[in-house]
N, C-alpha and C positions, 0 to 999 in steps of 0.2 A: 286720798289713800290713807288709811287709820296708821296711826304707828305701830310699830312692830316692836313686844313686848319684849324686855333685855331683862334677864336678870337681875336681882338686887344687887348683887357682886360687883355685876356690869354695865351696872346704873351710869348715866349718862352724870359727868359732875357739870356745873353749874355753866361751864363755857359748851357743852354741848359734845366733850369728848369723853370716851370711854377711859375709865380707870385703871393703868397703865400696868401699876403692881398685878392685879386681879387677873390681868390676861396673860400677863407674863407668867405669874404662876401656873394656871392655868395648862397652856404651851409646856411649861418646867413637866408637869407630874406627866403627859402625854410623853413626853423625851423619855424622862426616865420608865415609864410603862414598856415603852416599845425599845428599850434598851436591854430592860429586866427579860422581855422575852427573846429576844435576841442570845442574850448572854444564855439563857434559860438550853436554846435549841443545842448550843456550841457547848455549853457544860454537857449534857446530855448525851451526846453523842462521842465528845471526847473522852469520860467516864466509862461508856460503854466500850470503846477502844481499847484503853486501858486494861480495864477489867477484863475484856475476852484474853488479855497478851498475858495476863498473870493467869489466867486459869488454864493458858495452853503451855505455858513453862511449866507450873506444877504439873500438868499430866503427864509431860514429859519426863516429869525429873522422876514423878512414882510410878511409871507402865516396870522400868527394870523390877525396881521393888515389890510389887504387885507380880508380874512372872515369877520373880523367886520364890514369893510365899505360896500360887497356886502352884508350882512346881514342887514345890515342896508338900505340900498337902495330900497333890495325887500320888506324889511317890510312898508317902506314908501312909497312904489308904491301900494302897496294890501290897506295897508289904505287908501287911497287915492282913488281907485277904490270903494272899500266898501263904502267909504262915499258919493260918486259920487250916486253911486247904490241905497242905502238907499235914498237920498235925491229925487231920480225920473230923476235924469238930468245925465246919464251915458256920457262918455267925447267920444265913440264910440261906435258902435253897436256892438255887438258880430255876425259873423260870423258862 
């Protein structure tokens, strides 16, 4: 059976065992890979958590604000028509 070709890294040292550093680092940068995407899915998802709870309290906090100002707009637009009306001089025909 031909031997089975190892890496330089992985080179066999002189007593016939593999190079201890090399594979432990090795193993190290796979941990930390599969750590980085870990951490990766849970940052992720908790960010998005986050973020939906601030943007549904801001909505919350400007829907009253937002009603005031469209209530207030139409009220100043109907006035405005009304008194257009009343006065004889309407600002467009009615249709």
């Amino acid at each position: 059976m031909p031997p089975i070709p190892v890496p330089s890294s992985h080179a066999p040292t002189p007593a016939g065992f593999a190079r201890p550093a090399a594979g432990l680092k090795d193993i190290e940068e796979v941990v930390i890979h599969r750590v980085m995407q870990r951490v990766d899915v849970v940052l992720d998802q908790r960010l998005r958590e986050a973020i939906a709870t601030v943007v549904l309290e801001q909505t919350r906090s400007i829907v009253p604000r937002l009603r005031e100002e469209v209530e207030s707009v139409v009220r100043h637009a109907v006035y405005e028509a009304v008194a257009e009306e009343l006065a004889g001089h309407p600002g467009t025909p009615l249709v």
